[in-house]
C-alpha positions in Angstrom: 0.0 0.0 0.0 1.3 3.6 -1.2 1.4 5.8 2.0 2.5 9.6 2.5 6.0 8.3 3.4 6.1 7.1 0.0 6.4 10.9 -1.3 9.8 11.7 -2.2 10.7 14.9 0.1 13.1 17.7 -1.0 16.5 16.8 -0.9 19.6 18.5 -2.3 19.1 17.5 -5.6 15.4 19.1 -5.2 16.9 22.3 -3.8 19.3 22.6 -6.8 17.0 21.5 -9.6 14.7 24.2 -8.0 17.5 27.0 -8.7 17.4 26.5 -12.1 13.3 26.2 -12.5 13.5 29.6 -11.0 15.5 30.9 -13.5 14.2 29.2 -16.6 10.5 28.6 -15.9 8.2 30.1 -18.3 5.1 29.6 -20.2 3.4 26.4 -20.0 5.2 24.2 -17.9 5.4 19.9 -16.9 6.8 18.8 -13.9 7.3 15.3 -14.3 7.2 12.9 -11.0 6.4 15.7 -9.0 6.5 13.6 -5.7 6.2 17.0 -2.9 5.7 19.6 -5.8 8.2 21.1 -5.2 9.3 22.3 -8.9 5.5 22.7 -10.0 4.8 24.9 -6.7 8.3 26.9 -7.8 7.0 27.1 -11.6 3.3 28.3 -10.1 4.7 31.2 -8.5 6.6 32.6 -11.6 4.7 35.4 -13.4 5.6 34.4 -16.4 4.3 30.6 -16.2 0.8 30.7 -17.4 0.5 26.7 -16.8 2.1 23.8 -14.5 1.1 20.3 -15.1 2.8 18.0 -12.6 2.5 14.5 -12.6 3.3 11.6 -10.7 2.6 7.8 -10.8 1.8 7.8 -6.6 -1.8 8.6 -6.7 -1.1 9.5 -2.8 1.4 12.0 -3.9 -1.1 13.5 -6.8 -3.8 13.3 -4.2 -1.5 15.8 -1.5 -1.0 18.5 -4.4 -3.9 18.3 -5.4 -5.5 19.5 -1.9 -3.5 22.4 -2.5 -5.7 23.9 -4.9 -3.1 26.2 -6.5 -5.0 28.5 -9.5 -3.2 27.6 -12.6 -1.4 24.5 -11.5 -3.8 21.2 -12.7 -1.9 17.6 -11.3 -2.3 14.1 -12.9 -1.8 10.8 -11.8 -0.3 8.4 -14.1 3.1 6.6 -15.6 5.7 9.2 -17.6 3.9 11.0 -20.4 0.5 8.5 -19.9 -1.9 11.4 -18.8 -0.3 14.1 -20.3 -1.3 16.1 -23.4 -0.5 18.9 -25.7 3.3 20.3 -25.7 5.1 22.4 -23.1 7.6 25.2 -23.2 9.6 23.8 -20.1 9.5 20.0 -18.8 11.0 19.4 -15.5 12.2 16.2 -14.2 14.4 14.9 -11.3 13.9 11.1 -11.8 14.9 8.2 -10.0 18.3 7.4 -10.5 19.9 5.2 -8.1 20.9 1.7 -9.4 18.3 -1.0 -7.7 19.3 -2.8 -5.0 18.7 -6.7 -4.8 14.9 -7.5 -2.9 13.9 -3.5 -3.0 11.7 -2.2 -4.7 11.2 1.6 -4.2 10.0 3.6 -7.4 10.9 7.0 -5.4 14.7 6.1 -5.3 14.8 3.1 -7.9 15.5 4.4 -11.5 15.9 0.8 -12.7 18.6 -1.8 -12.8 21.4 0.5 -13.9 19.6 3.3 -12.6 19.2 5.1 -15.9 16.4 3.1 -17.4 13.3 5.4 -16.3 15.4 8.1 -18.0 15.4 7.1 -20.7 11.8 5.8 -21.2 11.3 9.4 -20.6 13.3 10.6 -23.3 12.2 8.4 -25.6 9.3 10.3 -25.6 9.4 13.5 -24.4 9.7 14.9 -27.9 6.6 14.7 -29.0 5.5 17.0 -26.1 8.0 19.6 -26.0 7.6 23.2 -28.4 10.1 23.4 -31.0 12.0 25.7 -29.0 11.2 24.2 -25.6 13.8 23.2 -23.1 14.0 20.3 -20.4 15.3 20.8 -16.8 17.0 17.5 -16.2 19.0 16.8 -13.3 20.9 13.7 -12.1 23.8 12.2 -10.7 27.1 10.1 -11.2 25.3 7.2 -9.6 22.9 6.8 -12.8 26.5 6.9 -15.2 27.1 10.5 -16.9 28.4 9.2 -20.3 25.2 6.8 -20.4 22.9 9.7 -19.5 24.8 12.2 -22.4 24.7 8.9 -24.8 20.8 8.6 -24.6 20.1 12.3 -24.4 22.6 12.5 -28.4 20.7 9.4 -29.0 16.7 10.7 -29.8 19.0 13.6 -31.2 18.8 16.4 -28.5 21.3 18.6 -27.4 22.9 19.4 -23.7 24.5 21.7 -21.8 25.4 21.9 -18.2 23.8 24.4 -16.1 24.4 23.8 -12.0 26.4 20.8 -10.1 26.8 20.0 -6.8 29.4 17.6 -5.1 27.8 15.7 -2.4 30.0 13.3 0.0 29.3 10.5 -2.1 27.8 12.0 -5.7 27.8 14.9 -7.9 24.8 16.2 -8.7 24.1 17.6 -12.6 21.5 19.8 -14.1 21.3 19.9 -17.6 19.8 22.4 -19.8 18.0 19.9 -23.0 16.8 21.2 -25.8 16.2 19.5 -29.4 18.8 19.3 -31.9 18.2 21.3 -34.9 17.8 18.1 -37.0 15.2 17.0 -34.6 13.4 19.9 -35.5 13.5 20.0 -39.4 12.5 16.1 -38.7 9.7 17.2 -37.0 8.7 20.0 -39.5 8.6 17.9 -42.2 6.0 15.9 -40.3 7.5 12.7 -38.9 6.7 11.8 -36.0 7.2 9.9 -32.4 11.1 9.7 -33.3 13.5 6.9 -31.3 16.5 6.0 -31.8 16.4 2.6 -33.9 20.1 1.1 -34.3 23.3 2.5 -35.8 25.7 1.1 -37.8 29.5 2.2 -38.8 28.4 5.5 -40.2 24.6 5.8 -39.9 22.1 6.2 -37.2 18.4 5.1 -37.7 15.4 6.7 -35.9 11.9 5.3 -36.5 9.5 7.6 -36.3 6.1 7.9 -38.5 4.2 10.8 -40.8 1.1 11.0 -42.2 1.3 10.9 -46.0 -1.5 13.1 -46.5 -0.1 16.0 -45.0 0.6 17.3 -48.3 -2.8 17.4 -49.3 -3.5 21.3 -49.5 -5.8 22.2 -46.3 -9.6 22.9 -48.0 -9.4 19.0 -49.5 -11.3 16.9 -47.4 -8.0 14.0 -46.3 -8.0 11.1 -43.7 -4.7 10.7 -41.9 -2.4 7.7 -43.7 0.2 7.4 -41.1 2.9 5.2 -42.0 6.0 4.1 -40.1 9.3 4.9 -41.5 13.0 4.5 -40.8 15.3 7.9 -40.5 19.4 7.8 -41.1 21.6 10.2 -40.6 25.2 10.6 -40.8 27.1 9.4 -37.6 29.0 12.5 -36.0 31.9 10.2 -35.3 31.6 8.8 -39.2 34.3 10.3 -41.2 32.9 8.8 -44.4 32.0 12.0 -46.8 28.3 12.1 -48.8 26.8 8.9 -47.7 23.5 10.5 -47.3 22.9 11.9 -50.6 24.5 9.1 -52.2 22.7 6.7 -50.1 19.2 8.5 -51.9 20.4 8.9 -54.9 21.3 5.2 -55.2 18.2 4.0 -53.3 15.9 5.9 -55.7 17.5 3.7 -58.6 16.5 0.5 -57.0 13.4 1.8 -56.4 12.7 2.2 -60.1 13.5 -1.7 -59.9 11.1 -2.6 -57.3 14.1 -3.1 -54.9 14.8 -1.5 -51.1 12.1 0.4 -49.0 10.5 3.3 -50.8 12.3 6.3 -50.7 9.9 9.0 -49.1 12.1 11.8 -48.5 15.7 13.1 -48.8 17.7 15.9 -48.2 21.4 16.7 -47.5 21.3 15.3 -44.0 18.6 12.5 -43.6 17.0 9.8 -45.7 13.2 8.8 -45.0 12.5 5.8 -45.9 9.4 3.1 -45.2 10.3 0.6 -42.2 10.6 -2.5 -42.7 9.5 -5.0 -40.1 11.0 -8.4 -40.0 13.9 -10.5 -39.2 17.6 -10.3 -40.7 18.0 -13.0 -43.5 20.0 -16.0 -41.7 18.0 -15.6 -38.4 14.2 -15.7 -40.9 16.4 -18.9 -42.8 16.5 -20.8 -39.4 13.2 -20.3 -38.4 11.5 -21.1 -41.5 10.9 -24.3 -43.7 13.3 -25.6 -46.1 11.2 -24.7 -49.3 9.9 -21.2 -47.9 14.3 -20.4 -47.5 14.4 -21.5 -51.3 11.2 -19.2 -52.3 13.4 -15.8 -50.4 16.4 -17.2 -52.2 14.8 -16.9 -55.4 13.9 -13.6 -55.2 17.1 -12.0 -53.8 18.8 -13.9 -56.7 16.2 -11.7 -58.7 16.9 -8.6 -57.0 20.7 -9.4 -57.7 20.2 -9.9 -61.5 18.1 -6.6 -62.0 20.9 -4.7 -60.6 23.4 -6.7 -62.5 21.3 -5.3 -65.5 21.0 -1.7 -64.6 25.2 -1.9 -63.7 25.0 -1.2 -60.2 27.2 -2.8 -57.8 25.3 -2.9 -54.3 28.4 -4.1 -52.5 28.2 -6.2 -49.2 26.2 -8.5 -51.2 28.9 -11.6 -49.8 28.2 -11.0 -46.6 25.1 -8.8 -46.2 24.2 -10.1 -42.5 22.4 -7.3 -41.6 21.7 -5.7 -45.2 18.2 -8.0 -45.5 15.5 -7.9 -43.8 12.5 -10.8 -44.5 9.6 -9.0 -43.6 6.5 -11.3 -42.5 5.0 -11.7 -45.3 8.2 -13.6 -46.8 9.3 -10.5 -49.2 13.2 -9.9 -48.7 14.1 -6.2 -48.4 17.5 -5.3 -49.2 18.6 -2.0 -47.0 21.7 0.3 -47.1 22.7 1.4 -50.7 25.3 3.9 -49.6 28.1 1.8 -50.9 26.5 1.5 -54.6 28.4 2.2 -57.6 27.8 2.2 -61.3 30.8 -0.4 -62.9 30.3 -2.7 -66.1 31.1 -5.7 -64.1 28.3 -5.4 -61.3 29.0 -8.2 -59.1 25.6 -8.9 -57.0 24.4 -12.0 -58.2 28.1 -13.6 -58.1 28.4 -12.2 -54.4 25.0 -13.1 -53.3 26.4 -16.4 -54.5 28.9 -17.1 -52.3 26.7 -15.9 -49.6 24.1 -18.9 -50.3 27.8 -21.1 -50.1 28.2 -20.2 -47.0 24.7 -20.7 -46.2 25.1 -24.5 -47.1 25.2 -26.0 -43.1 22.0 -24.0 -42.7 19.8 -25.1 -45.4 21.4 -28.9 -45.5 19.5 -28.9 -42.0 16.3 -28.0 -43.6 16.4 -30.4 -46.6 18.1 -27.8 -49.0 21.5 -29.4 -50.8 23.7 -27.1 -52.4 26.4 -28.3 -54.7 28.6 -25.3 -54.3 31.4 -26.6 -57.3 28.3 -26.7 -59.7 26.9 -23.0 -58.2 30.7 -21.6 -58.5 30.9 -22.8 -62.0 27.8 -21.7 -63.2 28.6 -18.3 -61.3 32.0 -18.1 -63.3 29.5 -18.5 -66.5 27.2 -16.0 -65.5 30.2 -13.5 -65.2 31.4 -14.0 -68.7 27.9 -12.0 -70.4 25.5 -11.7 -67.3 23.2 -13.5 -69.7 19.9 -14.4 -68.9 19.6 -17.9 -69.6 23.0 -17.9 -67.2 21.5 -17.0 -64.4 18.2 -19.7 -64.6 21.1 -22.0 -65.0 21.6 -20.7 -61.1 18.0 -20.6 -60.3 17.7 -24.3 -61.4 20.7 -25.2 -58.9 19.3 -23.4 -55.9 16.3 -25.4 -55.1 15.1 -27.8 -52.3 
């Protein structure tokens, strides 16, 4: 049972984080796990906050502010973001952030196993309700891991900057000024939506995020919404690579003419947009599906390969493209990243999507498939020599189950 004693009462870290609301407060304003008030009773007093929604997920805690009955502060009870609506200028939050302790469970202290996981469930989210030009009030401490804290804040692309610390015998405290990135924001003004960080690879990041395709549709024409999920890269700061993005588009939009890759949506200098594609990486979908169903997705990445043999592009990564497929549930094979593609008169896709399937052989042996790799090599070497057609069903004949 949640009790009074369950509040979180001010502590240092609530007298410092309440320096800074005094400073910075203004317009519309969330304080987020609220526990005494203390930052939305700060915030109310401010003549130039209009608005203080504070929440917190102890209903005993909501119920205490609540008896306050301060004019133009309105409190909610609920998990994170859960009740909240609308955006904010400022968002406030001093969360949990101690590491959990074995047998204890304490969601005032507690901010998950490492102690930075309530974090960042909040910033995986907070986007969406923050003005373009809004700021956050963070604060934490060296207990929760400063370079993890930084590392998710960079990762759903907002930017820092350190405002107030405070050594304590055992911590430092932090408060960090966050605001959004000015990527984040052009993101966001083209539409997409709900933006978290995705995965990365060596010089790419990918958000997902969604956007209505309607939105284009000129105001006084009657349009449904058509939201559709769809996968964001940008350029890694720490990639030293040079133009990947707008040759990444460029080279994506010619496979699109060939029905291959997710469709391109939009591009600029610094971003891609294309549609997400749901599924499972190509040799983790081979050893959960049936022998004759891995032949089928063969098939058609052979297919893939011999269109862009045709059109003399040269994917790349094609021998080893672990994580350049992606099976999506309805057994279609999507191949993603183009941003090594180059135009050459001996494209080399079908021939290194080849050795892949050699590779493959232990796998699909184990669901029926045989593969007699010296007869795939030499019909490979054949298919080299003109890229002909009847070639390559020479190679569709020998991959089969």
């Amino acid at each position: 049972m949640i009790t009074s004693s369950d509040i979180y009462e001010p502590q240092e870290d609530s007298y410092l984080l309440q320096k800074s609301v005094r400073q910075l407060a203004f317009g519309r304003v969330l304080d987020m796990g609220t526990g005494s008030g203390i930052q939305a009773l700060t915030a109310a007093e401010i003549p130039r906050v209009r608005e203080v929604v504070a929440v917190d997920i102890n209903p005993v805690a909501v119920e205490e502010l609540k008896q306050k009955q301060i004019r133009k502060m309105t409190v909610r009870q609920g998990d994170l973001f859960e009740p909240v609506d609308g955006q904010f200028t400022v968002i406030i939050f001093n969360p949990p952030y101690l590491p959990q302790d074995k047998g204890i469970e304490d969601c005032v202290l507690y901010g998950g196993k490492k102690g930075w996981e309530i974090a960042e469930r909040f910033f995986r989210d907070a986007s969406r309700y923050l003005l373009p030009d809004g700021k956050i009030l963070f604060l934490f401490s060296t207990l929760t891991n400063k370079q993890k804290i930084e590392e998710i804040v960079g990762r759903y692309l907002f930017s820092f900057q350190e405002i107030d610390r405070q050594k304590l015998a055992f911590e430092e405290l932090f408060v960090y000024e966050i605001t959004k990135t000015p990527l984040l924001r052009r993101l966001e003004a083209r539409g997409i939506e709900h933006l978290t960080y995705h995965a990365q690879g060596k010089r790419g990041m990918i958000y997902k995020g969604r956007i209505n395709l309607n939105q284009k549709i000129k105001s006084f024409i009657p349009s449904r919404s058509n939201y559709v999920d769809v996968a964001v890269k940008v350029k890694k700061e720490t990639s030293e690579a040079k133009e990947t993005i707008p040759r990444e588009s460029s080279w994506l939009e010619r496979a699109n003419h060939r029905g291959i890759g997710p469709k391109l949506l939009l591009a600029t200098e610094e971003f891609v947009v294309t549609k997400f594609i749901s599924g499972d990486y190509l040799l983790e979908w081979l050893e959960t599906h049936s022998g004759p169903e891995g032949v089928a997705v063969l098939h058609q990445l052979l297919d893939q390969c011999f269109l862009l043999d045709q059109g003399k592009i040269s994917k790349e990564e094609m021998h080893h493209p672990y994580k350049h497929i992606i099976v999506t549930p309805f057994r279609k094979p999507v191949m993603i990243d183009f941003e090594r593609c180059h135009a050459t008169e001996k494209p080399q896709n079908v021939t290194q999507f080849i050795e892949y399937i050699c590779r493959l052989k232990p796998v699909l042996e184990k669901k029926g498939v045989t593969i007699d790799i010296a007869l795939l090599r030499e019909a490979a070497k054949e298919y080299k020599e003109g890229y002909a057609s009847d070639s390559f069903k020479k190679i569709i004949k020998l991959v089969s189950s």
